[in-house]
N, C-alpha and C positions, 0 to 999 in steps of 0.2 A: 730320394734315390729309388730307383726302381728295384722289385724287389720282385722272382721270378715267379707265376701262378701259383708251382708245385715246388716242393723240395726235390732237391736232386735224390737219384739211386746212389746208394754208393756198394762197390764190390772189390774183391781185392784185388790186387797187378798181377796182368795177368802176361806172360814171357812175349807176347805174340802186340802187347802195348805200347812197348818201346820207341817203335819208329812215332807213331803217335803222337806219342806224350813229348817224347822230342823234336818234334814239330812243334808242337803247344808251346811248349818252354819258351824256345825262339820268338816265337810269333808275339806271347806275354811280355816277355824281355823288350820286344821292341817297341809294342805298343805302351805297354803302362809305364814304362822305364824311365821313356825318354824325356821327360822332365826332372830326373834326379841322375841322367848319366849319360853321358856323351856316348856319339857313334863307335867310338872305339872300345872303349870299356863295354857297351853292349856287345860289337862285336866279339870282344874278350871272354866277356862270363856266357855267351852262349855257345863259344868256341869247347864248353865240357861236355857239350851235347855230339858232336862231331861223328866221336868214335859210339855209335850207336849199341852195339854190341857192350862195351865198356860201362856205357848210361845203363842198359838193360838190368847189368849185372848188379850197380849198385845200385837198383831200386829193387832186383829182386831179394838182396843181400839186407834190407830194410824190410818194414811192418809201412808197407805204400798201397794206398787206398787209392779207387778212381772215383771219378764223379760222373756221373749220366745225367745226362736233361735232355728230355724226350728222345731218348734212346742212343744218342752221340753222348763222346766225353767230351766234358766242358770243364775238369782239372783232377788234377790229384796232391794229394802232398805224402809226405815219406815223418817217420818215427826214426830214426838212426839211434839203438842202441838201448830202448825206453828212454831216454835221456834228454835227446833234441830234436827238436822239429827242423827236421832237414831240409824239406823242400816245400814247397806249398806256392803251385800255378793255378791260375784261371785262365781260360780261353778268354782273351781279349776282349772278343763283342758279348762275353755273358759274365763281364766284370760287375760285380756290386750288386749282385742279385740276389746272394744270399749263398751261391755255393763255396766258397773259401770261407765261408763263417760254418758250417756246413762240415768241412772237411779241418775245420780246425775241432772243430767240437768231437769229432770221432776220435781224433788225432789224441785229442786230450781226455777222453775219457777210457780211450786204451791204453795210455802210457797211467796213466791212475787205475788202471783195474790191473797192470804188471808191477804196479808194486810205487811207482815214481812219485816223489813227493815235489820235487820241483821241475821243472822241466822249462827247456832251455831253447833259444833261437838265436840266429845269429842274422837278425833282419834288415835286410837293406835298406835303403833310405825310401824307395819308393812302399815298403811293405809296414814300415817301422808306426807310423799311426794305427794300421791297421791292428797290430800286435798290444801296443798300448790299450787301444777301445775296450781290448778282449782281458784287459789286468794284466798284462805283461809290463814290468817296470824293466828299465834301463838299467843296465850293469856299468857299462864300457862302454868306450867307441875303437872300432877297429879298422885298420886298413889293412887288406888282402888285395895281394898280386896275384893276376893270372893272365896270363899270357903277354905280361909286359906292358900289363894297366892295372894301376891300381886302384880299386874298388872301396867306398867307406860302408860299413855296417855296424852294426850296432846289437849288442849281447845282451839279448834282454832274457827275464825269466819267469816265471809264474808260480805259484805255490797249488800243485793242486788238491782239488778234496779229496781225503780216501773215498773209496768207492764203498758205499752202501753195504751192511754185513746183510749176507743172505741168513732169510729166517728157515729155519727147520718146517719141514710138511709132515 
């Protein structure tokens, strides 16, 4: 698998992202998806992006990181709560390259430096190996309706390591 030269920049969500990333979402949704979900249910789960405004607020409403590669964003994912890892897109053609490994790794080293001992995902089918590679074990299986499709995912979780005791200078 191809793996990008440089590691991505990451920075924090910034209000003005929104349209963006909700473009990204879509585009991810439709590309990497579509071997684990039909036209409709894609239509469905990208139909939460719609109301842009809406998206903006619960990402700024979350601990949501962006990704840079060579100065465009190529994904972000979201913290909801320290708790769950909420979201977590790649720009389609910069899939597997290393930046959702990337953004998982910030994702989980902040929700362990706020205190989180396990932390949680609720990963779809196309995302759900991905999560495993990373120590994420399978809790559940779940079906979610939205917008009159219903979607399978899968509750997986992690146990992370406390974070490092800072030494005294």
């Amino acid at each position: 698998m191809a793996r990008s030269a440089t590691a991505p920049s990451l920075r924090p969500f910034l209000p003005a992202d929104a349209a963006t990333l909700a473009a990204l979402l879509r585009a991810s949704v439709e590309e990497l998806a579509a071997d684990d979900y039909d036209d409709a249910q894609r239509e469905a789960w990208t139909s939460e992006v719609d109301d842009e405004e809406a998206f903006g607020a619960r990402l700024a409403g979350e601990l949501t990181i962006v990704a840079l590669a060579e100065g465009e964003i190529a994904g972000f994912a979201s913290l909801r709560d320290n708790a769950a890892f909420d979201m977590l897109y790649v720009r389609h053609d910069l899939a597997r390259r290393g930046i959702g490994s990337a953004l998982a790794d910030a994702i989980e080293k902040l929700a362990a430096a706020r205190g989180t001992k396990t932390l949680n995902v609720d990963a779809s089918d196309s995302a759900r190996d991905f999560f495993a590679a990373r120590g994420y074990t399978a809790q559940r299986r779940n079906t979610v309706e939205i917008s009159g499709q219903w979607l399978g995912t899968t509750t997986m979780t992690k146990e992370l390591a406390a974070p490092a005791a800072r030494r005294a200078h």
